[in-house]
C-alpha positions as a Markdown table, in Angstrom:
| # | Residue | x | y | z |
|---|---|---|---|---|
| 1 | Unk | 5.6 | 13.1 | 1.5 |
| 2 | Unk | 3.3 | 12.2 | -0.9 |
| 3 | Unk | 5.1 | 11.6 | -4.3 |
| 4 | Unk | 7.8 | 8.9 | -4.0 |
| 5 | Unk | 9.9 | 11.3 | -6.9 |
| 6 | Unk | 10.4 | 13.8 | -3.7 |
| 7 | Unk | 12.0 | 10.5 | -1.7 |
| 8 | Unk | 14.4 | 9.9 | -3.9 |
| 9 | Unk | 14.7 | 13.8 | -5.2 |
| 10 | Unk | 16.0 | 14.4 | -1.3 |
| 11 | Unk | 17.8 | 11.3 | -0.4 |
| 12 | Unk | 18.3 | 8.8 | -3.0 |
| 13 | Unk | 20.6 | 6.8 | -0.8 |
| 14 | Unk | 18.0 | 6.7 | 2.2 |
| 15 | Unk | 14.6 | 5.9 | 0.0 |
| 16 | Unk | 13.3 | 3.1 | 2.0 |
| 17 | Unk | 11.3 | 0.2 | -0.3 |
| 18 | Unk | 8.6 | 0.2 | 1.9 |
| 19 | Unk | 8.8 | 3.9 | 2.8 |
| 20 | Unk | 8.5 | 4.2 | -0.6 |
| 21 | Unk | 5.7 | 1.6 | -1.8 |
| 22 | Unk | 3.3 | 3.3 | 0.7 |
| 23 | Unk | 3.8 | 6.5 | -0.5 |
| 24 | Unk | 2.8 | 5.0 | -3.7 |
| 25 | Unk | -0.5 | 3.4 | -2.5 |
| 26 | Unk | -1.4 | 6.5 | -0.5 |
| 27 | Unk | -0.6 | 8.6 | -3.5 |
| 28 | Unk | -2.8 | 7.1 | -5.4 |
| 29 | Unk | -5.8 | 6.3 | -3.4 |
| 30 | Unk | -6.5 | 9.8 | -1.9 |
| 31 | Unk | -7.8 | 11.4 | -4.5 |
| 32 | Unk | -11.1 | 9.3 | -4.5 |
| 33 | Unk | -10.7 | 7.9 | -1.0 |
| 34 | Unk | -10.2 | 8.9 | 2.2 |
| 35 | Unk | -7.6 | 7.0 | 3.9 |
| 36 | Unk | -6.7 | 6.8 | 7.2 |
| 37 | Unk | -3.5 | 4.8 | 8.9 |
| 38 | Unk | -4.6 | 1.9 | 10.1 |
| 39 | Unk | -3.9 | 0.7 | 14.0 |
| 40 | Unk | -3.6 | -2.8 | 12.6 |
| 41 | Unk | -2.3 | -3.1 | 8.7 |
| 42 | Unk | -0.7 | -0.2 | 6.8 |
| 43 | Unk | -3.7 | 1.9 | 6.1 |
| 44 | Unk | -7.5 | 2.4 | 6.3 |
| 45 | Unk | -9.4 | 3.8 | 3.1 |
| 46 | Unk | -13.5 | 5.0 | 3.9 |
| 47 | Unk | -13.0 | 3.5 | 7.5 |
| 48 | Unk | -13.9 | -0.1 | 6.2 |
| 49 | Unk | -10.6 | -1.5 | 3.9 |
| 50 | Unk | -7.6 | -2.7 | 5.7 |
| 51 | Unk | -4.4 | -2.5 | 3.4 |
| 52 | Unk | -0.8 | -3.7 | 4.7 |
| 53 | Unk | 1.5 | -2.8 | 2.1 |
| 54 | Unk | 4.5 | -5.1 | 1.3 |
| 55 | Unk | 7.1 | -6.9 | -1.1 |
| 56 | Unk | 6.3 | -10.5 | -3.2 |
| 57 | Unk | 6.5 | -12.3 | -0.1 |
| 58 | Unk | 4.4 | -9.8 | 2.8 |
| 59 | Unk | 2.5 | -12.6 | 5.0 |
| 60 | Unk | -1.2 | -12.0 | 5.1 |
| 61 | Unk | -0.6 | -12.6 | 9.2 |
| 62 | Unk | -1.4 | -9.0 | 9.9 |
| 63 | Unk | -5.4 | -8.6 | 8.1 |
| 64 | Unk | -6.0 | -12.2 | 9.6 |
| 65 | Unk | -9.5 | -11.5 | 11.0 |
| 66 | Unk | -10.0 | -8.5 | 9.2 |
| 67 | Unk | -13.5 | -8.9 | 7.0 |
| 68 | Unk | -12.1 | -6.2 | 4.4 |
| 69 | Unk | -8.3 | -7.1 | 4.7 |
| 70 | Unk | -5.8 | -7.0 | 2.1 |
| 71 | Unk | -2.0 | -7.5 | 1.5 |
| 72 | Unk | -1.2 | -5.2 | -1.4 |
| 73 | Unk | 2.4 | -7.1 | -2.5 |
| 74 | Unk | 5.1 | -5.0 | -4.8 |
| 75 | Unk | 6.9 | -7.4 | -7.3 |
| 76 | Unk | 3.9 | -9.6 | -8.3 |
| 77 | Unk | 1.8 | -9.3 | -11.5 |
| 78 | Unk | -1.4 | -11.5 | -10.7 |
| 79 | Unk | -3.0 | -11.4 | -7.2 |
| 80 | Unk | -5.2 | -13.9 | -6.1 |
| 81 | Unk | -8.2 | -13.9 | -3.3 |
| 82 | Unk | -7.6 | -10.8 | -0.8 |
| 83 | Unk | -4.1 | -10.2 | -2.3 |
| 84 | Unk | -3.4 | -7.2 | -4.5 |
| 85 | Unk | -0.5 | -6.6 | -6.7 |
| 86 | Unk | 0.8 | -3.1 | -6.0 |
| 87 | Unk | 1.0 | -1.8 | -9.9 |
| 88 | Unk | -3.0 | -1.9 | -9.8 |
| 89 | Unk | -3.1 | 0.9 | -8.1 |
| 90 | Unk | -1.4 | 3.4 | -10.5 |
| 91 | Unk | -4.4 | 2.5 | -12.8 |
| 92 | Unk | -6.4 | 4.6 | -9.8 |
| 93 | Unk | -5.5 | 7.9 | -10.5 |
């Protein structure tokens, strides 16, 4: 899937949050990046960034040690350092 509409268009009752948060980054990022999944994190965009995609409170535990990591976090309006509020992202497209 790449449109979270289809998720819940199918199955509203089995929509996953974080099935449906990363279909929303990946949506959004592939149509001026190439993205990859990522064997540590969520996702790797031009084989260099390291996303792990969560809610308000995703720990940061899973980039740690990554040079280009960051937790994108749904539910939060400012990010700070390499922390990136999930809404940015629609202004990608």
């Amino acid at each position: 899937m790449n449109n979270t509409n289809l998720i819940y268009a199918l199955d509203r009752k089995q929509a996953e949050i974080d099935a449906i948060r990363e279909t929303f980054f990946a949506n959004q990022m592939k149509y001026i990046h190439e993205i990859h999944l990522a064997e540590k994190g969520d996702f790797l965009i031009n084989k260099k960034y390291t996303f792990e995609i969560g809610g308000k409170n995703k720990p940061t535990k899973q980039i740690k040690g990554f040079k280009n990591g960051f937790v994108v976090r749904d539910d939060l309006e400012v990010g700070a350092l390499n922390i990136i509020p999930l809404y940015l992202f629609g202004f990608m497209y």
